[in-house]
C-alpha positions as CSV (number, residue, x, y, z in Angstrom):
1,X,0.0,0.0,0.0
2,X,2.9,2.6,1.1
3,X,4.5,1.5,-2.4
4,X,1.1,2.4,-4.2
5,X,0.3,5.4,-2.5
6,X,4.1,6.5,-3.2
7,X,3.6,5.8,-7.1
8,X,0.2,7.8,-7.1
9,X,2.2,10.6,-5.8
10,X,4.7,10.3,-7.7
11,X,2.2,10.8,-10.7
12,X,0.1,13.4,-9.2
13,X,3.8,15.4,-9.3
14,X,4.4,14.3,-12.7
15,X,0.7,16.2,-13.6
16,X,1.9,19.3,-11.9
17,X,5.2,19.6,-13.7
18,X,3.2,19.3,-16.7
19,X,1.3,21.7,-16.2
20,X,3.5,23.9,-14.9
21,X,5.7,23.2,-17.7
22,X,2.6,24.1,-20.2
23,X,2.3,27.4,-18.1
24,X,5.7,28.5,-18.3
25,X,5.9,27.4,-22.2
26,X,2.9,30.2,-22.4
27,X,4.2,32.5,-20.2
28,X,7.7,33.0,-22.4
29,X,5.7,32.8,-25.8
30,X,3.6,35.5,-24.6
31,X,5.9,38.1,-23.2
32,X,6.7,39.5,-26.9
33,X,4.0,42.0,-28.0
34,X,3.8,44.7,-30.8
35,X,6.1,46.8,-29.5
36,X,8.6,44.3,-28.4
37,X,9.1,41.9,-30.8
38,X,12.7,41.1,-29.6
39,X,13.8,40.7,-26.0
40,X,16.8,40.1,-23.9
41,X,17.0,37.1,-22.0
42,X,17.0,39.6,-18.9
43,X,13.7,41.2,-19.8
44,X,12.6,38.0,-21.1
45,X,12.3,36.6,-17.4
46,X,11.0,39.7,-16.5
47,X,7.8,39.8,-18.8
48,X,7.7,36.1,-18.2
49,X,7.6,36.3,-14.2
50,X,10.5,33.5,-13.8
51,X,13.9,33.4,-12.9
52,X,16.9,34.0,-15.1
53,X,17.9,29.7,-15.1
54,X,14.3,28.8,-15.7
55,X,13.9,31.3,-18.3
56,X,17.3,30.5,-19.9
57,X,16.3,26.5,-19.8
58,X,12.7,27.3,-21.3
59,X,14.3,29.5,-24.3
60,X,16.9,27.1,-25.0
61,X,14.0,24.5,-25.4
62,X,12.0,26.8,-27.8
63,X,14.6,27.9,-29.9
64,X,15.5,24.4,-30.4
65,X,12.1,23.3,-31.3
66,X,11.5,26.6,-33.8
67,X,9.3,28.3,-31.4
68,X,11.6,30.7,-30.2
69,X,14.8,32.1,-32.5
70,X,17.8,33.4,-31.0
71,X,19.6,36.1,-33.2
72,X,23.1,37.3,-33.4
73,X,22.8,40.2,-30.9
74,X,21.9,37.4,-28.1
75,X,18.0,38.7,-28.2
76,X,15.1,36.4,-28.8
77,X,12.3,36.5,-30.5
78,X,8.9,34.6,-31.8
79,X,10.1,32.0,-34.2
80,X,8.8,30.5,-37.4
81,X,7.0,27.9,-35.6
82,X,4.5,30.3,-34.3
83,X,3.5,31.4,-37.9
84,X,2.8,27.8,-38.7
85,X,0.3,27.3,-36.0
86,X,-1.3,30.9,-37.2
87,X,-1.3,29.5,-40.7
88,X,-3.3,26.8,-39.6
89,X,-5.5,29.1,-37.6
90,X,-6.5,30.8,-40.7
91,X,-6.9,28.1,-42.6
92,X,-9.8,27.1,-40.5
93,X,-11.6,30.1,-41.2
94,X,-14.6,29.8,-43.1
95,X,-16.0,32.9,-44.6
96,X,-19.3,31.4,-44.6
97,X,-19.8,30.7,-41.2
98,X,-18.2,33.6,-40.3
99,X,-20.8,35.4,-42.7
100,X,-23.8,33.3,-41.9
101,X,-24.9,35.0,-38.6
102,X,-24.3,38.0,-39.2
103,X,-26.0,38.1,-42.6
104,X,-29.4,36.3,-40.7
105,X,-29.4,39.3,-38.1
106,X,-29.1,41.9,-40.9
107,X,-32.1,40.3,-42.5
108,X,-33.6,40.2,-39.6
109,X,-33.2,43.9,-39.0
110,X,-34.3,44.9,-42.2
111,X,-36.6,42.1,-43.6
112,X,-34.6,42.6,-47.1
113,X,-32.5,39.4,-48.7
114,X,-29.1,39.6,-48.3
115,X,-26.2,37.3,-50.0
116,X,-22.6,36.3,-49.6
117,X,-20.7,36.3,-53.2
118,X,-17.5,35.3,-54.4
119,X,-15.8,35.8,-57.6
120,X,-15.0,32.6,-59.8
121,X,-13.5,33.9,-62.9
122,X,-15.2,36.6,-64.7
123,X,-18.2,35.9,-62.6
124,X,-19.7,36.7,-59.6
125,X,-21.3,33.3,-57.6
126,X,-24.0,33.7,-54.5
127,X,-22.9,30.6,-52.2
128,X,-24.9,31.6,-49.6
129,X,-28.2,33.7,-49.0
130,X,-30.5,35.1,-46.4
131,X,-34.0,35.4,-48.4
132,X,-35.8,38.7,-46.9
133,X,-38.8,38.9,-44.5
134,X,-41.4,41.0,-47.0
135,X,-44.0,39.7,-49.2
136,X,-42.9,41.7,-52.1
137,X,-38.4,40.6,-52.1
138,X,-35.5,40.3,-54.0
139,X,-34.3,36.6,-54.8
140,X,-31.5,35.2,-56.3
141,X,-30.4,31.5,-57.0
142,X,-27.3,29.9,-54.8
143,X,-24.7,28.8,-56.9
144,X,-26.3,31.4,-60.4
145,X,-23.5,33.3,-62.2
146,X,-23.5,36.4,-63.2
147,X,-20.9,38.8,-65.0
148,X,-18.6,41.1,-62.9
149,X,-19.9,44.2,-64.7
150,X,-23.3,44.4,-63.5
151,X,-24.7,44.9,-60.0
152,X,-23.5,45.6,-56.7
153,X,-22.1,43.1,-55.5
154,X,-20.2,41.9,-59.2
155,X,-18.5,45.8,-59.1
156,X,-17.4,45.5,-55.9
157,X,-15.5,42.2,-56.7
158,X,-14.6,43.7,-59.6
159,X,-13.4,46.7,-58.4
160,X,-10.9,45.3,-55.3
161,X,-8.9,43.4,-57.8
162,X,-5.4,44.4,-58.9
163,X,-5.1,46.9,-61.4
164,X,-4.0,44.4,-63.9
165,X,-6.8,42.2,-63.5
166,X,-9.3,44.7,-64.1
167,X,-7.5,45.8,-67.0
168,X,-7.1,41.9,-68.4
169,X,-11.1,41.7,-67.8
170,X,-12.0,44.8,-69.5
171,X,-9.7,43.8,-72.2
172,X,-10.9,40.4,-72.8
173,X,-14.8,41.3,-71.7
174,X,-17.4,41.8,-73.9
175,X,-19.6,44.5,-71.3
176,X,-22.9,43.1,-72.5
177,X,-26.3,45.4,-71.5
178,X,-28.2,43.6,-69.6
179,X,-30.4,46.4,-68.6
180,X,-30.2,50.3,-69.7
181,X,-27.8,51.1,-66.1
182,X,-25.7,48.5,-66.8
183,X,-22.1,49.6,-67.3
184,X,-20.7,48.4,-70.9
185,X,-18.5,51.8,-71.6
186,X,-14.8,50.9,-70.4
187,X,-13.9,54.6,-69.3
188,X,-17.5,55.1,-67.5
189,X,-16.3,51.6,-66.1
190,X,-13.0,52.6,-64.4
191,X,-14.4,55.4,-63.3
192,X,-16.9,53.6,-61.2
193,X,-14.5,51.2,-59.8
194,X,-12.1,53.9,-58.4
195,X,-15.4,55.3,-56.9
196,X,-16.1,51.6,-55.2
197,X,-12.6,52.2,-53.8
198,X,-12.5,55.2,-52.4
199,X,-16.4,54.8,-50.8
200,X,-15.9,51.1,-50.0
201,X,-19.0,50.3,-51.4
202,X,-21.3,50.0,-54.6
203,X,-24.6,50.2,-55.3
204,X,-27.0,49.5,-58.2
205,X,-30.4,49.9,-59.8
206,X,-32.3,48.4,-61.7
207,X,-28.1,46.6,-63.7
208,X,-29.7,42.9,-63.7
209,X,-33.2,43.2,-63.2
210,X,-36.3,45.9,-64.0
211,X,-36.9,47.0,-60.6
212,X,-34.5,45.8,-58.5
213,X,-31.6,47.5,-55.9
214,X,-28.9,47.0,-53.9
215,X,-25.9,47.3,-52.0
216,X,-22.6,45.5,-51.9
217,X,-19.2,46.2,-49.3
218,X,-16.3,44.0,-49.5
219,X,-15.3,41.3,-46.9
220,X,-11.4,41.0,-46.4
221,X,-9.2,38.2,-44.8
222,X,-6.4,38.2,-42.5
223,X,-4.1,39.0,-45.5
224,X,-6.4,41.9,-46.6
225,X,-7.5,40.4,-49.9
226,X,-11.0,40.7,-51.1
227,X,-12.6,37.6,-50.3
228,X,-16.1,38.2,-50.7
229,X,-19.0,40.6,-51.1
230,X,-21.7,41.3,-48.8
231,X,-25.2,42.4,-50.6
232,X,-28.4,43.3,-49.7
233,X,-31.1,43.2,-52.7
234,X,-34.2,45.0,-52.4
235,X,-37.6,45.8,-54.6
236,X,-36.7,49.8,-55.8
237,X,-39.8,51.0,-54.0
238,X,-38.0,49.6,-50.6
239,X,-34.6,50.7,-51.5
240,X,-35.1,54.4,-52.1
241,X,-37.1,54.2,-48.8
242,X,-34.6,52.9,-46.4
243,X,-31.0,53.2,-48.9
244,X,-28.7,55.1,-46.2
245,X,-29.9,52.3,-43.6
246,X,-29.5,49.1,-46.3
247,X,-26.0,51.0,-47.1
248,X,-25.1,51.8,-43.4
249,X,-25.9,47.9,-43.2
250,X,-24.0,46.2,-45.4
251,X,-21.1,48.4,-45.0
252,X,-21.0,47.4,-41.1
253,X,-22.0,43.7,-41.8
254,X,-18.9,43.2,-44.2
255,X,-16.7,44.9,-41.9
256,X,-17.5,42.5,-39.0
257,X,-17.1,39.9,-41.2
258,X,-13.8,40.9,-42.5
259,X,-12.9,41.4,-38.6
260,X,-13.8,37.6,-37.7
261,X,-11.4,36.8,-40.4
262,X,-8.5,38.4,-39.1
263,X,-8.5,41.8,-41.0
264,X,-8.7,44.2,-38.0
265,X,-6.0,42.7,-36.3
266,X,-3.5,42.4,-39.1
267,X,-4.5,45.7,-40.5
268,X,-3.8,47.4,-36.7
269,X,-0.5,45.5,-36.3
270,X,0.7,46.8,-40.0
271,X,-0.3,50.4,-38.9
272,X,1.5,50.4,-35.5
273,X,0.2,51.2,-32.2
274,X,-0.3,55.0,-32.7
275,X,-2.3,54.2,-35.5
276,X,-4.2,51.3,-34.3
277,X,-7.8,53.3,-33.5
278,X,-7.9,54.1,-37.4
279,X,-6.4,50.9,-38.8
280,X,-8.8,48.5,-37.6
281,X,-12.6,48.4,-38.5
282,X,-15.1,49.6,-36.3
């Protein structure tokens, strides 16, 4: 019994140095921040809370496993390891269900249909929609094409693009008219685009469809590429009723959107602290 009750303890201590061993692994990884990216072994233990030796032993042990990377001035700091694990991070974000509750609470705010689009080629593709409240709505089919010249949501994927893409799709585009607003002059064209830009936004009447509006804002990811557009579609009657409050919508829904992906975050980091109130998306 005393040789059982020894090995239990034995184990119980095993646990705690685990633990502990997990705690102190955190502790070190987490002492670097923004604005010190590199630290001293001294200051190291001093963000960290531990003693120089245990400090020392836990670096050793991180730079050795790529976690941690010693450089020539004797400073450490975060090592490629850590981006790894991030990568995968990001990977496992899925602009859908990212999208998905935020696009039902939008419709549920202002009973109008609103859809999550993505560019595949020289097309626009719904992949996800959130049909509106009203009796009289604007519909669309999951999974329907359309070109990236007409409508909201097609201009802003359109216009987010590198400048060389647009140009190669103008180029090798016929801009067919659809409807008498639709776009087909390449001047008028790049002109609307630089518009999108500089607003962060598009909007449309009656491009696809007689009697049909909307809105579109783009959703960024973590690298701040255009990923996706957030639209809301409405009947014209209930678009020039309630525009500013559709736009105000879909602006603020594909900015919390884009935050969940990572966007605020990277965007406030590449801006630096004394610009992190403006970097990142309200």
């Amino acid at each position: 019994m005393k040789t059982g009750n020894r090995l239990r303890s034995k184990r119980d201590i095993s646990g705690a140095d685990r633990v502990r061993g997990v705690d102190r692994t955190l502790g070190i990884l987490t002492a670097f921040s923004e604005d010190r990216t590199s630290l001293t072994l001294k200051e190291l233990a001093q963000k960290a809370g531990f003693d120089a030796a245990t400090t020392l032993r836990y670096a050793r042990a991180l730079s050795h496993a790529g976690f941690l990377e010693r450089r020539s001035d004797g400073r450490y700091s975060l090592g490629f390891e850590v981006l790894n694990l991030a990568r995968i991070r990001i990977s496992q974000l899925d602009v859908r269900a990212h999208a998905l509750p935020i696009m039902r609470r939008i419709r549920d705010q202002i009973n109008e249909t609103v859809s999550l689009n993505v560019r595949s080629g020289s097309y626009r593709v719904m992949v996800e929609q959130m049909e509106g409240l009203k009796e009289f709505r604007r519909t669309g089919g999951i999974g329907q094409h359309v070109p990236l010249h007409c409508g909201a949501a097609s201009l802003v994927l359109l216009a987010f693009l590198p400048e060389k893409d647009i140009e190669e799709y103008l180029s090798s585009t016929t801009l067919r008219l659809l409807r008498d607003n639709t776009l087909i002059r390449r001047d008028k064209m790049r002109a609307a685009l630089q518009q999108i830009r500089i607003r962060g936004y598009a909007e449309s009447e009656n491009e696809r469809g007689e009697g049909g509006a909307g809105a579109a804002a783009p959703i960024y990811d973590h690298a701040g590429d255009v990923v996706a557009a957030l639209n809301i579609a409405a009947p014209l009657d209930g678009w020039r009723a309630a525009r500013e409050e559709i736009r105000n919508c879909v602006v603020a829904g594909a900015a919390e959107i884009s935050n969940s992906l990572g966007y605020g975050l990277v965007s406030a980091a590449a801006s630096g602290r004394s610009r992190r109130a403006r970097s990142r998306i309200p």
